[in-house]
Wavefront OBJ file of the C-alpha trace (Angstrom):
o trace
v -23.565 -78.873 -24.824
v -22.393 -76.509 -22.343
v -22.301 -73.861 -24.422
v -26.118 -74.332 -24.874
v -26.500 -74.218 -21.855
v -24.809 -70.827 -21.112
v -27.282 -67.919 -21.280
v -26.785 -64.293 -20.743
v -25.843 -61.395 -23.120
v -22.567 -61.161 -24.689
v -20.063 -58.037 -24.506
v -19.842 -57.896 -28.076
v -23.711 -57.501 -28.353
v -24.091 -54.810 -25.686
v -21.139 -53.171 -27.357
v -23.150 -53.170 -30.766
v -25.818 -51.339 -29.057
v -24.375 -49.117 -27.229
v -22.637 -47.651 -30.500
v -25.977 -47.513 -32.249
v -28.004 -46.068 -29.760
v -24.951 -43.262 -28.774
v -24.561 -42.265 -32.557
v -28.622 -41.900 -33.103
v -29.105 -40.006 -30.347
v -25.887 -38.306 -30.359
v -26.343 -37.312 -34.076
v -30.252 -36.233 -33.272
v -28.751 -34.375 -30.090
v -25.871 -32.592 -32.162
v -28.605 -31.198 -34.557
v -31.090 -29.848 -32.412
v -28.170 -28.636 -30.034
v -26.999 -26.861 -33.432
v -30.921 -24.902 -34.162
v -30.285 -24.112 -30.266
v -27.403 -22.623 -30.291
v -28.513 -20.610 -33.643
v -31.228 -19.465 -31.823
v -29.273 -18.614 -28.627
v -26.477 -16.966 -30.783
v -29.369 -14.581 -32.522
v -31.337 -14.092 -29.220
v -27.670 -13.128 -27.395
v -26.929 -10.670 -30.449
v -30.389 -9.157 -30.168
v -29.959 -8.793 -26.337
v -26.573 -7.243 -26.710
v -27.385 -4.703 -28.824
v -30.774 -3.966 -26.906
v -28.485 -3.211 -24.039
v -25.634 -1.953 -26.046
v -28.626 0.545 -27.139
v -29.483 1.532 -23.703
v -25.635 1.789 -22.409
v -25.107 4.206 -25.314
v -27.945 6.433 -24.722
v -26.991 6.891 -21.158
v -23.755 7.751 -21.958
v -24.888 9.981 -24.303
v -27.088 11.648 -21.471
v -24.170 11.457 -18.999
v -21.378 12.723 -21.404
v -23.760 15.674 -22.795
v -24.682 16.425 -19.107
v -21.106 16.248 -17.967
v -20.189 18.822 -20.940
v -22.687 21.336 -19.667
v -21.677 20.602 -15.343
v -18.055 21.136 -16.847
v -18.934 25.005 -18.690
v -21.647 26.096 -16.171
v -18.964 25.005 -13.111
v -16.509 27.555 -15.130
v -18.643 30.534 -15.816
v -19.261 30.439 -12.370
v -16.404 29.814 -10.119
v -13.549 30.341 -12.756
v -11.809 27.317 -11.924
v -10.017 26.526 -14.445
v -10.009 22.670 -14.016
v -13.583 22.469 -15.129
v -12.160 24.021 -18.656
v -9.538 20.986 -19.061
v -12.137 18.720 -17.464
v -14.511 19.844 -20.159
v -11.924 18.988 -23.031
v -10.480 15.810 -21.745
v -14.258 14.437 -21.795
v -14.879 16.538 -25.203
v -11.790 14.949 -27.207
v -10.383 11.863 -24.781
v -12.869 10.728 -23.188
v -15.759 10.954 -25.865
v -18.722 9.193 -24.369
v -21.147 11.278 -26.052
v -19.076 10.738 -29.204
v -18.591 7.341 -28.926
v -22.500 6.745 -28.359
v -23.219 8.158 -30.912
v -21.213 6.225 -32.960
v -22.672 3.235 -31.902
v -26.291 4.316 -32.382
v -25.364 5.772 -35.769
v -24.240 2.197 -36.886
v -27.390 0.435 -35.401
v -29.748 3.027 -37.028
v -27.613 3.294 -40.500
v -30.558 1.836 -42.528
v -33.025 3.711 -41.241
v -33.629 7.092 -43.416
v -35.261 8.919 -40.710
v -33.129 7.912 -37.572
v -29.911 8.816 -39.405
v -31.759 12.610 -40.315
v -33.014 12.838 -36.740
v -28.936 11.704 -35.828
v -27.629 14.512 -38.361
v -30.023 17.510 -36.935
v -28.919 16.336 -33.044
v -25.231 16.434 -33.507
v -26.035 19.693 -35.831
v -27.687 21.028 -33.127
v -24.975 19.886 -30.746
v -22.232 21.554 -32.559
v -24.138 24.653 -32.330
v -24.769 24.056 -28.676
v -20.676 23.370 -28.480
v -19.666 27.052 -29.989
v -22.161 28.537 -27.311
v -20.144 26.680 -24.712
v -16.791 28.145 -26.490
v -18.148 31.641 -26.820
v -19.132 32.038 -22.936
v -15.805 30.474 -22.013
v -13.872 33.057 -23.935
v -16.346 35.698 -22.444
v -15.731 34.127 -18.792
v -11.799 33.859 -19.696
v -12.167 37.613 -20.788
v -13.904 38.835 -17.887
v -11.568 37.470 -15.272
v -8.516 38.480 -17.372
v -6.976 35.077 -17.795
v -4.137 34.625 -20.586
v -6.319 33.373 -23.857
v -2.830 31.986 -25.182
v -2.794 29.463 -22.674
v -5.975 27.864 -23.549
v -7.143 25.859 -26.899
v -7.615 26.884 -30.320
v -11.221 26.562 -30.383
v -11.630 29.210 -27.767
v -9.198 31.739 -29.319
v -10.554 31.256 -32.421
v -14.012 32.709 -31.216
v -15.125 36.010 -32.414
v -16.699 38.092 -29.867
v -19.510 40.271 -31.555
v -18.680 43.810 -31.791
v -21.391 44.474 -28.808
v -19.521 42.094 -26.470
v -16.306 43.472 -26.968
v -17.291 46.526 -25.109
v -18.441 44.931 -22.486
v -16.712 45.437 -19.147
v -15.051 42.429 -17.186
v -18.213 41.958 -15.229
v -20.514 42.269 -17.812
v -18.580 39.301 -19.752
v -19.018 37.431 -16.760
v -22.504 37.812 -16.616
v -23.250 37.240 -20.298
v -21.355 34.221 -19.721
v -23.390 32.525 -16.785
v -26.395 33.544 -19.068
v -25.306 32.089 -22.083
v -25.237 28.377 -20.617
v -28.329 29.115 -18.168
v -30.655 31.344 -20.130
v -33.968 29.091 -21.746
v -31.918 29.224 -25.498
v -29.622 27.142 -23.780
v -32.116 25.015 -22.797
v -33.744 24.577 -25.682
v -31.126 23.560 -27.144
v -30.226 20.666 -24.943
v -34.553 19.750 -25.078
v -33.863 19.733 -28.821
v -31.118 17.877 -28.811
v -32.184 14.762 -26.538
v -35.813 15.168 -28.089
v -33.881 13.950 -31.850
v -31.886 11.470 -29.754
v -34.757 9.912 -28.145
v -36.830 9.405 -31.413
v -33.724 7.736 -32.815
v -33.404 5.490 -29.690
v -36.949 4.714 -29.044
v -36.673 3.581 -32.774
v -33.768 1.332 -32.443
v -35.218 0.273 -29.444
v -38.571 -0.783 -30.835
v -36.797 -3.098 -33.977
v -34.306 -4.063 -31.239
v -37.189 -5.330 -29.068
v -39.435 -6.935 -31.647
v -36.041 -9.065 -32.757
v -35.041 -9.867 -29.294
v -38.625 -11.343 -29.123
v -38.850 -13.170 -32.089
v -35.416 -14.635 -30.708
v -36.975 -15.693 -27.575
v -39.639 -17.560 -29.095
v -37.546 -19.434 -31.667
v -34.825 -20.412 -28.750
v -37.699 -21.212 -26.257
v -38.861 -23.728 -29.185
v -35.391 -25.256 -29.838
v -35.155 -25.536 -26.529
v -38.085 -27.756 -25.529
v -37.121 -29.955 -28.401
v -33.343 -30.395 -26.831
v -34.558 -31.267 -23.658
v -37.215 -33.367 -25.014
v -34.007 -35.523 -26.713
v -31.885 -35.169 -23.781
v -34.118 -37.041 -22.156
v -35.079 -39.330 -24.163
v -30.651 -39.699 -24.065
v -30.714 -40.361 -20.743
v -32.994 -42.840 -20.328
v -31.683 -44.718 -22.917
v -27.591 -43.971 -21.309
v -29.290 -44.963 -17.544
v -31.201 -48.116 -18.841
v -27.803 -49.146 -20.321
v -25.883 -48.212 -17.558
v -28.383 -50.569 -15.490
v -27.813 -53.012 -17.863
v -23.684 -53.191 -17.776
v -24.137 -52.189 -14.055
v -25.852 -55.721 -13.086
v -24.118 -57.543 -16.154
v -21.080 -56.151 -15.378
v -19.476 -53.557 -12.699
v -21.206 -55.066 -10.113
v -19.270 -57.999 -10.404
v -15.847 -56.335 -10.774
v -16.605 -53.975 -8.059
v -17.314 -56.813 -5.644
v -13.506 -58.422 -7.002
v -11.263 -55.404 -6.281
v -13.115 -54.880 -2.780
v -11.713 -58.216 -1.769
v -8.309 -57.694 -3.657
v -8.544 -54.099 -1.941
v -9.744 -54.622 1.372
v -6.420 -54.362 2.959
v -5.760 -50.483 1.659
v -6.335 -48.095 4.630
v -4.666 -45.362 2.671
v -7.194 -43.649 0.113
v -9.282 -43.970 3.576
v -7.339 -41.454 5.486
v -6.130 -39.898 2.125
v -8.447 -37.246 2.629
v -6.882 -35.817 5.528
v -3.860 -36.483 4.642
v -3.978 -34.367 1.222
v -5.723 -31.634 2.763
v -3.096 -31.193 5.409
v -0.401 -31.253 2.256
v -2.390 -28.869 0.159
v -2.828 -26.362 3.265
v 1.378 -26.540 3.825
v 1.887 -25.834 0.392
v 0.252 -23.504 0.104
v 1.503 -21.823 3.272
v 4.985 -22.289 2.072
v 3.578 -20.809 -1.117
v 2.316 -17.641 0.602
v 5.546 -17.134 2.706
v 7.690 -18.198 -0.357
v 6.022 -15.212 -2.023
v 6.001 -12.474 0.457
v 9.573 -13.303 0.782
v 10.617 -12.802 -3.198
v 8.506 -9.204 -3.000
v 10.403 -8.233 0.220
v 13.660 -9.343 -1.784
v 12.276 -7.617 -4.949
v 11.725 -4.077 -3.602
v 14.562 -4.309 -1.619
v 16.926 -4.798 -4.830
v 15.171 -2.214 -6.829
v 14.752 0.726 -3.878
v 16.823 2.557 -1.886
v 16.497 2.066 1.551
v 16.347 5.428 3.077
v 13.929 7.126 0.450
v 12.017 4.257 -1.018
v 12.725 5.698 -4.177
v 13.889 3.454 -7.544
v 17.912 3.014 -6.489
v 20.593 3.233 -9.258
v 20.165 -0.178 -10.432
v 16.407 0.510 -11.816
v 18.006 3.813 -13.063
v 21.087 2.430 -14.672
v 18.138 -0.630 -16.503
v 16.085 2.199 -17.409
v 19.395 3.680 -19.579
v 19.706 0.398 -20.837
v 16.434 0.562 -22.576
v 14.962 1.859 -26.151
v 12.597 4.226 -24.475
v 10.598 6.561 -26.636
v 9.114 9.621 -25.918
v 10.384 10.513 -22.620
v 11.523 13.028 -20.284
v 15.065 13.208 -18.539
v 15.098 15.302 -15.492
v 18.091 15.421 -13.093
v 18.031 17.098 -9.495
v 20.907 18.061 -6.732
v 19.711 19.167 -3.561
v 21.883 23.024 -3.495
v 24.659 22.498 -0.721
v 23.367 19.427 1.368
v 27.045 18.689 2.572
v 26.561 22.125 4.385
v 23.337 20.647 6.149
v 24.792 17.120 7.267
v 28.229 19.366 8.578
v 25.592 21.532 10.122
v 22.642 19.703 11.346
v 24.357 16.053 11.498
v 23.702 13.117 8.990
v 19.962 12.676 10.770
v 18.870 15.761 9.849
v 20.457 15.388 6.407
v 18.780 12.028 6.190
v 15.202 13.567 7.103
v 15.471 16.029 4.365
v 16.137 13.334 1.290
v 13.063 11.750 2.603
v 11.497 15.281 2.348
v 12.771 15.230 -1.241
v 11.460 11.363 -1.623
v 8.437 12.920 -0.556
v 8.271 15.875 -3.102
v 8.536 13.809 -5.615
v 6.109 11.248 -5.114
v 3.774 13.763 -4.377
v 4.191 15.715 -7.692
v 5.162 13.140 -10.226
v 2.771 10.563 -11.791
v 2.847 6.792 -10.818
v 4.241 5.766 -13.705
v 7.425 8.021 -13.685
v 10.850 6.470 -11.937
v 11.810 9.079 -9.054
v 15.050 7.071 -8.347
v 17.907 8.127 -6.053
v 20.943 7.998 -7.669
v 23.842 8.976 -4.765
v 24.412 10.966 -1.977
v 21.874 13.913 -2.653
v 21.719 13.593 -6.525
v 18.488 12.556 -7.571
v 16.579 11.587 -11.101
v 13.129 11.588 -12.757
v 12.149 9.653 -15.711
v 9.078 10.891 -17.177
v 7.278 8.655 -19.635
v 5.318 10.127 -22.809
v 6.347 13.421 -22.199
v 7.262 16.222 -24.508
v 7.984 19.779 -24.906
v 4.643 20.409 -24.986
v 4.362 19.561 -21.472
v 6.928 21.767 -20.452
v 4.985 24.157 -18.628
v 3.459 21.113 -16.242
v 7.343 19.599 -15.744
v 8.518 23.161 -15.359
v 5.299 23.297 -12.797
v 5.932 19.933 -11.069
v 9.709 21.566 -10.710
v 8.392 24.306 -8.462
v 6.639 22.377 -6.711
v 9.126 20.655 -5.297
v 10.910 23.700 -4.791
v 8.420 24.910 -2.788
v 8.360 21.662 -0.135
v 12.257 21.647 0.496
v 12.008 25.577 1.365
v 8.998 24.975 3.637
v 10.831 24.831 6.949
v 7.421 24.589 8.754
v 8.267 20.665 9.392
v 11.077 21.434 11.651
v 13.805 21.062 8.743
v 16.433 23.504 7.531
v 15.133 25.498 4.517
v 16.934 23.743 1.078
v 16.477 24.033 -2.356
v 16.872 21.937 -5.608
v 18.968 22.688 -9.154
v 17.536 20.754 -11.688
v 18.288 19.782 -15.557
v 15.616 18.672 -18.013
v 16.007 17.199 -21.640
v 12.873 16.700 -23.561
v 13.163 13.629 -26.245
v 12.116 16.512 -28.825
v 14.319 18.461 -27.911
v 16.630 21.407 -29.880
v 20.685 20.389 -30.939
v 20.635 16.968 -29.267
v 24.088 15.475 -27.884
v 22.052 12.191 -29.171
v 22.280 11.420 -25.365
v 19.742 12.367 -23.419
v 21.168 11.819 -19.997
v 24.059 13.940 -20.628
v 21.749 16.796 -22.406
v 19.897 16.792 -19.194
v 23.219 16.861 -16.739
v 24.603 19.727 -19.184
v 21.207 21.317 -18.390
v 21.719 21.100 -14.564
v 25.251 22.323 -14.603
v 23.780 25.446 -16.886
v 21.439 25.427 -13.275
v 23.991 25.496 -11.008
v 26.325 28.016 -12.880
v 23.372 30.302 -12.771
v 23.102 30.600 -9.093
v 21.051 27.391 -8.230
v 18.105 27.085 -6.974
v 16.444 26.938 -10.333
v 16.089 24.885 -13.318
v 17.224 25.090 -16.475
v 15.892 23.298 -20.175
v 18.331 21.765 -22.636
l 1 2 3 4 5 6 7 8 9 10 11 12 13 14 15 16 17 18 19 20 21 22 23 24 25 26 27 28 29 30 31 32 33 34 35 36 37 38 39 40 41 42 43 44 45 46 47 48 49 50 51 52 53 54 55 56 57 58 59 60 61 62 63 64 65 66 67 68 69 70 71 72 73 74 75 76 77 78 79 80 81 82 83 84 85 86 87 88 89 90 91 92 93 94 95 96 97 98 99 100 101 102 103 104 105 106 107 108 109 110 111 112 113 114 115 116 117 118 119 120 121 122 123 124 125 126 127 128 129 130 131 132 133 134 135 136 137 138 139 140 141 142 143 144 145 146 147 148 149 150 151 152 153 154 155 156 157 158 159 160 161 162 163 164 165 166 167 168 169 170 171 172 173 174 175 176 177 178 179 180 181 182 183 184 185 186 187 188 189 190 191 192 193 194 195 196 197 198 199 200 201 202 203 204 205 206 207 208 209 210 211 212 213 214 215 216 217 218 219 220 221 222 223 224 225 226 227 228 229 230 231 232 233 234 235 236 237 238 239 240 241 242 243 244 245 246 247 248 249 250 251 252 253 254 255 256 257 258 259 260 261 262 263 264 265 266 267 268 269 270 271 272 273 274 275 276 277 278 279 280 281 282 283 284 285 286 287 288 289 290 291 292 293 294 295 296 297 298 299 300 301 302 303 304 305 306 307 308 309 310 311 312 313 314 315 316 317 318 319 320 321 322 323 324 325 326 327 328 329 330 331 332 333 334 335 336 337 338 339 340 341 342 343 344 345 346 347 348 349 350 351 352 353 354 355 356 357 358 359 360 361 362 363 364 365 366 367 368 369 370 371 372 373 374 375 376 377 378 379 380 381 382 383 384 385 386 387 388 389 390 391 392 393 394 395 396 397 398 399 400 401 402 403 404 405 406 407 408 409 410 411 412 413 414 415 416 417 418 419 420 421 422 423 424 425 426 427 428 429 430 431 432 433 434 435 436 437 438 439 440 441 442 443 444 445 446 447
């Protein structure tokens, strides 16, 4: 009889429902969330190459303008920097190249983009040997050593007219060459064949990015039309099991709770935690780089100590450069000058060689006044920048215009490729700097 008399809905029930109504709409969400993301997943590709598109034909613009800057720059001034800048953009670098590639693989379907391709990098390579031949002219003119300089400009022919001309005359032909209206229309040429392939894969780009659009716009009035329709159906059940249920548990562990002042005041509390922490954090971690640099550099010069050096042995390094250096009779300049003086001029030589080697070589200190240099991915066929690099050095620690006694450096270099290896290369380059200091010093010497 009481149970008759009991009304109200059961857990069991509202459990039943809930499950129904979450696995409909769930399952009805899933799918049209699926046809969205389709649609998304197409519209995103379409938009990605449509950009990609653009990105590759400025870089094709920048790289091709870059190329000409980098030729017209020489035949001017004769810097020779703009003749390795031109190069490293040519062959490492590559944007032009590498736009190109990426057009030529959106286009490859498309008969008359990839002919319009093919006649602009034609033209191009034409345009390229114009470039060589007024460099070799320029070179000529201002009687710099064509050895030192890449194949593809010794390997141009001057035509028996330019031969004869004198060094000025070169130099003139030169400027003209990259200046004159041939020139020109070349370059007009060229971009005019790389626009009509662009504006091509632009237009199919376009008209898919659109179609796109409109199909993900659709899917995605239909998704929020069923997300709705969820969340009515989640908030009228969450009413439901709100004033069936939580309410009434909510209103028990307020009463049970009541006496808890502590997630009250746990705001503070955690905030004020979180904020030492993370002080002790940020001191904790300026003290481990202090401790760090100070166990892996010498004090005086700042330089890698013989630690880092003696780790650096310990590893399988390929491809690198061994270079040792002894400052030529420093115990004469400490009995001389006194140890300050002689302390000044190893920070000279510190100095030296963080200005002329590359961040990611180890100058290291290794005693008194001997020093080290690891060069990494380097070869003989670097030597004349290490033999370069060398002199610089050189150079500083005879400048006495600082104040400091004049000094100079013996040095020994090994090159990993190197002739009749010891199969060490730490004692090839120490044989090479005792072949430096029998020799007089102040010079270097190459295993």
């Amino acid at each position: 009889m009481e149970k008759e008399n009991i009304r109200g809905t059961k857990l069991r029930n509202i459990n039943i429902l809930i499950v129904v109504v979450t696995v409909i709409l769930s399952m009805l969400l899933g799918y049209v969330g699926l046809q969205s993301g389709n649609a998304y997943r197409e519209l995103n590709e379409a938009s990605s190459e449509y950009i990609l598109l653009q990105q590759s034909a400025a870089n094709l613009q920048m790289g091709s303008d870059y190329l000409t800057d980098q030729v017209r720059s020489f035949v001017v001034n004769g810097d020779r920097k703009y003749i390795d800048s031109y190069f490293e953009e040519a062959e490492v670098t590559r944007r032009r190249d590498n736009a190109v590639e990426i057009i030529r693989n959106n286009v490859k379907d498309d008969i008359k983009a990839v002919r319009n391709l093919e006649t602009a990098l034609s033209l191009s390579n034409e345009l390229m040997y114009r470039e060589f031949y007024a460099m070799r002219l320029a070179l000529e003119g201002r009687g710099y050593d064509l050895n030192e300089y890449r194949d593809e400009i010794r390997n141009v022919t001057l035509m028996i007219d330019d031969v004869s001309l004198s060094n000025e005359e070169k130099i003139e032909k030169a400027r003209s060459m990259v200046f004159d209206e041939i020139y020109q229309d070349y370059k007009n040429k060229i971009s005019y064949r790389i626009n009509e392939v662009i504006n091509d894969a632009l237009s199919r780009t376009n008209t898919l990015q659109n179609e796109s659009s409109e199909s993900f716009s659709r899917m995605l009035k239909i998704q929020n039309l069923v997300i709705f329709i969820f969340v009515i159906a989640m908030l009228s059940i969450l009413l439901f099991i709100h004033s069936q249920l939580i309410r009434p548990l909510l209103a028990n562990v307020r009463h049970i709770s009541a006496h808890e002042e502590l997630p009250l005041n746990g705001t503070y509390e955690l905030q004020f935690l979180a904020k030492t922490y993370n002080d002790m954090m940020q001191q904790n971690q300026i003290d481990n780089t202090k401790l760090s640099f100070e166990a892996t550099h010498d004090a005086l010069t700042g330089l890698y100590n013989r630690k880092v050096f003696d780790d650096m042995r310990d590893k399988d390094i390929d491809n690198y450069t061994m270079i040792y250096i002894d400052i030529d009779y420093f115990k004469q300049v400490n009995d001389t000058y006194g140890h300050e003086i002689g302390d000044k001029v190893l920070q000279k030589m510190a100095y030296a060689l963080h200005k002329n080697f590359r961040s990611e070589d180890y100058p290291c200190r290794i005693g008194g006044d001997e020093f080290a240099v690891i060069m990494v991915n380097v070869n003989s066929n670097l030597k004349h920048l290490v033999s370069k690099k060398i002199e610089n050095v050189n150079n500083i620690m005879h400048d006495t215009s600082d104040g400091l006694p004049e000094c100079s450096i013996s040095c020994g270099i090994a090159f990993p490729d190197r002739d009749n290896p010891t199969g060490d290369i730490y004692k090839d380059a120490d044989i090479a700097l005792y072949r430096a200091k029998e020799a007089g010093r102040n010079n270097y010497k190459i295993y």
